[in-house]
N, C-alpha and C positions, 0 to 999 in steps of 0.2 A: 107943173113943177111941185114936188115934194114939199112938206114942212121941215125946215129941219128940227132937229130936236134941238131944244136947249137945256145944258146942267141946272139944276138951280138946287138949294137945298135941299128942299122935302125929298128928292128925289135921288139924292145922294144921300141923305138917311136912309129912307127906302130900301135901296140898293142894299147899304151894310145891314140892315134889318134882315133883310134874304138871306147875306150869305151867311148872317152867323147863327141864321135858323138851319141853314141848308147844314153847317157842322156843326151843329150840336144835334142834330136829328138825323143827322146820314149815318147809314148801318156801316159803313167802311170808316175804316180807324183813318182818324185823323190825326196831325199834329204840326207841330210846327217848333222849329229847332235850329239853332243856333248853327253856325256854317263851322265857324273857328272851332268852340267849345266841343259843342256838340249835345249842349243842355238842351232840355226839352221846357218852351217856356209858355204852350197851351199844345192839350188835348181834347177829343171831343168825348162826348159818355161813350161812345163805341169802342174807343179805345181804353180808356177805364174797365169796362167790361170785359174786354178781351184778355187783356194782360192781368187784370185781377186785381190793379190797385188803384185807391184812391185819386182822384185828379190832385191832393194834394202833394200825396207819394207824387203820381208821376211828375212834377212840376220841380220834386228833386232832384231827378235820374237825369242821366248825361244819355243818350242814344246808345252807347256805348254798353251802358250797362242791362239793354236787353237785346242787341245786337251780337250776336254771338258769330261774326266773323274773328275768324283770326288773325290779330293786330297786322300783320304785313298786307294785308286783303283790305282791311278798313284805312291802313295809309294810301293802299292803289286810288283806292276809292274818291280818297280826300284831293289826291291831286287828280280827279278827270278834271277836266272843262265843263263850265255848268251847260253848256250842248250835251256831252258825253253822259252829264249824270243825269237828265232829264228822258232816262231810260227805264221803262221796267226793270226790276233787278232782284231776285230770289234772295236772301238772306235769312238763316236761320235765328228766331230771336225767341227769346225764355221770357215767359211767365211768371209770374211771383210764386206761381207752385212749384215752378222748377222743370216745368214740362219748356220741352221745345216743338216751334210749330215754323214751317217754311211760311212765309210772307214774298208777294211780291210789293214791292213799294216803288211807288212813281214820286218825282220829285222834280219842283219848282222854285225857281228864283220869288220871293214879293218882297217890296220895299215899304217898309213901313213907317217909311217918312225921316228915318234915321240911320236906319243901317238897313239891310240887304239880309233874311233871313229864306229859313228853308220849307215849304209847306208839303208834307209827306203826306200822301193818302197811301193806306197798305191795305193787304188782300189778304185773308189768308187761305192759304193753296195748298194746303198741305196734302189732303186727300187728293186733288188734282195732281201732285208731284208725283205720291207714291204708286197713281194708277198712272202716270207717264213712265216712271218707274219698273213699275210692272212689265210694262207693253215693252217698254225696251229689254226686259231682260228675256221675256220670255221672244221677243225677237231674234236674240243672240243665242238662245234656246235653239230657233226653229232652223239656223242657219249653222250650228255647231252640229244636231243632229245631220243637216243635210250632206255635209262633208268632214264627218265622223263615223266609226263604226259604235253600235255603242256598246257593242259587247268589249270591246280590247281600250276601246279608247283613240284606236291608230286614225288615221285617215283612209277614206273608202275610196273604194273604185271610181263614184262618182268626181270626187274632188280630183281625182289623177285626171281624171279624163280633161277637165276644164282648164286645168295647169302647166299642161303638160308642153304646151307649145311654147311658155316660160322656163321650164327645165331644159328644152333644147335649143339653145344658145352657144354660140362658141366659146364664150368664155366658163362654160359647165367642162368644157373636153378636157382630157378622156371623161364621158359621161358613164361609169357601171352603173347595170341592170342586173338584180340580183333576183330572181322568182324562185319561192319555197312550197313546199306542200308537205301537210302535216302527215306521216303514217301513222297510221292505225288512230284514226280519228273516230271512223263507224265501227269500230271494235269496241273504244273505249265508251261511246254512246251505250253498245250494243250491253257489256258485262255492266257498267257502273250508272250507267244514266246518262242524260243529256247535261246534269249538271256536272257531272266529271269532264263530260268532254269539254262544257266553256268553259272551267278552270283552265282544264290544257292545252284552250286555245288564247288566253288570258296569258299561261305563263310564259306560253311560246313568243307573246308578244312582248312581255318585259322581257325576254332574255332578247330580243333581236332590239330593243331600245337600248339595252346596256350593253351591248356590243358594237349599238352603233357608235356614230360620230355625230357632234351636233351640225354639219352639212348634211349628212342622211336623212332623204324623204322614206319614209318607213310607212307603208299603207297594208290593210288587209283587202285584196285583191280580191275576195269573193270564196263563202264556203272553209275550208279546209290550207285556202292560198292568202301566201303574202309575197310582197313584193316591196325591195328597196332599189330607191334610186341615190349613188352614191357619184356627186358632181367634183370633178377634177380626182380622179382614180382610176389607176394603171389597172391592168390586165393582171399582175405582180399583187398589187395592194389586195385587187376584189378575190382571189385565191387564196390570200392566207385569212380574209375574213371568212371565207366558207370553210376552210378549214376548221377555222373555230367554232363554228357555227356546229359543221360536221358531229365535231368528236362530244360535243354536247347533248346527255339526255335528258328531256325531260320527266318527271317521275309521277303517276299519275294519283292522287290523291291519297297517298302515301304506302300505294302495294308496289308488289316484286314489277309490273307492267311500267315498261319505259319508252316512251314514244322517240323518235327523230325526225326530223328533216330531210328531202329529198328536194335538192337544193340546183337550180341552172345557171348559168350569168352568158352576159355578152355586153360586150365594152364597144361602144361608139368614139373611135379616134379621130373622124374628120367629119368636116359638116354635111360632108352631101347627099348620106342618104337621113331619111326619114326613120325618127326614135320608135317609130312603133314598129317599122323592121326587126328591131336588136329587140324588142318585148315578145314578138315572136319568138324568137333567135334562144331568146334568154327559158323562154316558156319548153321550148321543143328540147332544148337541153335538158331542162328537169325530167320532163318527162323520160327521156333517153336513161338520164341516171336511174330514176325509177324502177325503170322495166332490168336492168341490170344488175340491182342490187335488189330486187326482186325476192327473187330466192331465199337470196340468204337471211331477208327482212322477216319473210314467212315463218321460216324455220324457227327463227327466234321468239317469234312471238309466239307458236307452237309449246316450246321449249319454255316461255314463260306464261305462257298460262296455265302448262302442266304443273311447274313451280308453285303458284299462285292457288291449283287447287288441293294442291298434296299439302299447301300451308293453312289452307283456308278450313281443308274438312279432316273427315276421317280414311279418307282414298289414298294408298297410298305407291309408289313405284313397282311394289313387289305384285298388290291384285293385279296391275294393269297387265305385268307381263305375264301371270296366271287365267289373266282373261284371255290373251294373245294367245297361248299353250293352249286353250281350252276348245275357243273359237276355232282355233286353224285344223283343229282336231278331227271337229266337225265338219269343218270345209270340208276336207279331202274325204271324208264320209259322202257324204251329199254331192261329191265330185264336182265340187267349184269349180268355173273360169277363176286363170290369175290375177283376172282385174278384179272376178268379186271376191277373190282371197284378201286383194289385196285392200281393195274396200272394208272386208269384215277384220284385217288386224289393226286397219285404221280405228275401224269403230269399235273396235276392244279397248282401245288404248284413250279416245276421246269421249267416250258416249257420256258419260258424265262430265265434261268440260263447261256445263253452264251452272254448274256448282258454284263457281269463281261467283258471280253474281247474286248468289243468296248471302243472306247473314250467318256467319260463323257460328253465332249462339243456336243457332237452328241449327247448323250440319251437329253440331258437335253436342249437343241438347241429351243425356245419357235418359230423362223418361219420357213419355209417350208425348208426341206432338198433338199442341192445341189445333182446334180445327183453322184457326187463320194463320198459325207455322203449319200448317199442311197445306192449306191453299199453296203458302207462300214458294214450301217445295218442290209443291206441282207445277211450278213455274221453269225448274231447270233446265225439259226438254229445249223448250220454246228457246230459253233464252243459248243455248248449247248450238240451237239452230240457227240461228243470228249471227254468232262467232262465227259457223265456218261458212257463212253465206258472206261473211264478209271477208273471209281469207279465200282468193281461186284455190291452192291447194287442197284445201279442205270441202269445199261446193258441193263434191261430191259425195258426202256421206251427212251433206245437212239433213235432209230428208231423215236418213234412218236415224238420225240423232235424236230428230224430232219426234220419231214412232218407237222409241226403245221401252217406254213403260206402257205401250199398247198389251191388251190380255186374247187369248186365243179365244177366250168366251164373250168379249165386245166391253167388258168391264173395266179396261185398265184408262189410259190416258194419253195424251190431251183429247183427241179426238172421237174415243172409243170406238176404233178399227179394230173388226173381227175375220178369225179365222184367217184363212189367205188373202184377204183383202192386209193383211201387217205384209212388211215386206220380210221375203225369207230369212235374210241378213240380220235382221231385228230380234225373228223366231231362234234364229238360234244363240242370238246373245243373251238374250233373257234366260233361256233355262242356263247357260255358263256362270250368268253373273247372280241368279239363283242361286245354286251349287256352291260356289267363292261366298257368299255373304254369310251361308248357311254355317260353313265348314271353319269360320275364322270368326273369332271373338269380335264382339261389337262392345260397344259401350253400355247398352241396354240389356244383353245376354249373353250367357256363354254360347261355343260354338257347339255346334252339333259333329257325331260322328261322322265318317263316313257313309256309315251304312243308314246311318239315320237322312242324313242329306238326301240323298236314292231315295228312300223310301218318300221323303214330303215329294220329292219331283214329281215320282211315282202315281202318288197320290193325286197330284195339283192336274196332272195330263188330261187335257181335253178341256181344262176351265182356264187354268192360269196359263198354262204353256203346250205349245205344238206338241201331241202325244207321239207324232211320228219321230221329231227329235230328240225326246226324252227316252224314247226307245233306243235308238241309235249314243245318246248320252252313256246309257246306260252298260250299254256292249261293247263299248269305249273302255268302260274301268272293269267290264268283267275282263275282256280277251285282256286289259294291262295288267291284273291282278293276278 
């Protein structure tokens, strides 16, 4: 059997010997404080230290006054149960310099033989808090990205997919499905940049935020597509929103180029079939409009890029259709097929269309071009070739768009393609559009004669330009003459 222990003096000195070496020598703040008041009636050197003032300062201070809770927060406080407050508890509390630092403070009942006081040890956690801090925001980071686009802002494809079996519910019916697609998105990549094109896929998105309703699930669907889902809306209602939607352009970083919408819906009235039917449904539709308005989509954009480059340079309606005259001239010379007639009045009329995408100060620049505004020029073809690669209409005379400053001697551009390796269609636009540049004031010189024009042709045949069609050029304006 054990000894038991017995109390006796020395040993109850002892005992208060420890602990009040243990708080005056322990690195964590100490104190002790009044339960009612809230006065502070001993601290340890740790806590003198930390807050910055004397033990005699702090033995004036009420808890209150480096507790920087806000009074409704420190009444909560006052009335827990001394169970409830013998809790770790975050509180932000101020220094005598006037900094604030998060503290966790634990807290106990002792009785000191007359009343019932409170003995606080505190922590301070402040770097702990701001790296918990951290971790959570950048948590809410990695989860906002995940079902976010973060180009528009909208919500992705990914978060549709996870939610979606939330959206179809009976009480969403009529559920509309609205699916968009942007036109001329690889166009506006193609002439202005990739940064033009996130603008206007940016604005496409606040314009379908401000058009929606705040029941609208508004997502960017993937690429060039969006898609809204619009809970408790008629067949009636989702029509006159794509109407609006419709007759809306957006304008593309502030040229003549105005993109739209190619817009599908389909409306879920009863619960039985399955929402990704009507996403189909909705998706097959757009497309359908697409291919429909097709045409007249092309044209338009045809019509404004012409627009765009008769504002942008010095090209103006009258060469194009003096190109057209010149070119078809020649066609029936060389006895064209009417496909490649009709090829060469294309590319009479577009060959410089990726002008639109140089800088203005270069097309329209009256003295001689630095060597990196020449680079910059030499860039038209390529970019001339990208526009109509991205219009089908147009597909067809990418190519020669692309080889129109090719030289008959291997010296011209981008590729330096010689001789009848250029394609013919090409050969004979160059000496046309020769001729027209020659015979018509530029900015940088007067025009040449007639008879002067002839003669550089004359001259240029066999290096600059196919001699065989400079010949045939040539017996062009005698027999007109």
């Amino acid at each position: 059997m054990s000894e038991a222990f017995t109390w006796n003096v020395p040993n109850i000195f002892t005992l208060a010997q420890r602990l009040q070496a243990m708080f005056d020598q322990h690195s964590a703040m100490m104190m002790i404080v009044e339960p009612d008041t809230g006065k502070i009636v001993e601290v340890n050197p740790a806590s003198c230290d930390f807050y910055g003032y004397s033990r005699e300062e702090m033995l004036e201070l009420c808890i209150q006054d480096i507790n920087m809770l806000p009074d409704e927060e420190i009444e909560k406080y006052r009335q827990l149960s001394s169970a409830e407050k013998q809790q770790f508890s975050i509180f932000p509390h101020r220094k005598k310099s006037g900094e604030l630092r998060l503290v966790d403070s634990y807290s106990c009942p002792i009785f000191d033989g007359e009343k019932t006081l409170f003995y606080n040890i505190i922590f301070d956690v402040t770097d702990r808090e701001l790296y918990r801090q951290e971790l959570l925001r950048e948590k809410e980071r990695i989860e906002y990205l995940s079902y976010h686009d973060t180009l528009t802002g909208l919500y992705n494809r990914r978060y549709i997919e996870e939610i979606i079996h939330r959206l179809d519910q009976p009480e969403n019916l009529p559920l509309s499905v609205i699916m968009g697609d942007v036109d001329g998105l690889k166009i506006t990549n193609d002439i202005f940049g990739r940064q033009a094109g996130d603008l206007l896929l940016k604005h496409v998105a606040e314009d379908l935020t401000r058009n929606g309703r705040p029941d609208d699930l508004i997502a960017r669907w993937g690429g060039d597509e969006f898609i809204i889902f619009m809970p408790r809306t008629s067949i009636q209602a989702a029509e006159e929103i794509i109407h609006k939607m419709k007759t809306h352009h957006v304008q593309v970083k502030g040229n003549t180029l105005q993109m739209t919408l190619s817009l599908g819906y389909a409306v879920k009235e009863t619960p039985e079939r399955d929402l990704q039917d009507f996403l189909r449904e909705a998706e097959e539709n757009m497309y359908h409009q697409k291919l429909l308005e097709g045409k007249s989509y092309r044209n338009a954009i045809v019509n404004t890029l012409l627009a765009a480059l008769y504002e942008k340079s010095l090209e103006t309606e009258e060469h194009a259709e003096r190109m057209n005259r010149y070119c078809s001239s020649l066609g029936l010379k060389l006895q064209l097929s009417s496909r490649e007639m009709g090829e060469l009045s294309l590319l009479a009329i577009l060959h410089d269309i990726g002008k639109v995408g140089i800088d203005p100060n270069i097309l329209q620049k009256p003295d001689k071009l630095t060597e990196k505004e020449w680079a910059e020029m030499k860039r038209h073809p390529e970019i001339g070739c990208r526009i109509a690669q991205s219009t089908p209409e147009l597909a067809v005379i990418a190519d020669y768009i692309f080889s129109h400053h090719e030289r008959w001697d291997g010296w011209g551009y981008p590729r330096g393609l010689k001789g009848e390796e250029i394609p013919q269609i090409c050969r004979i636009m160059a000496v046309a559009d020769a001729y027209d540049a020659m015979t018509n004031d530029r900015v940088y010189r007067k025009a040449l004669s007639h008879e002067e024009a002839l003669g550089e042709l004359k001259d240029n045949a066999g290096a600059q330009f196919d001699p065989h069609i400079v010949q045939l050029f040539i017996e062009i304006f005698c027999a007109g003459s």
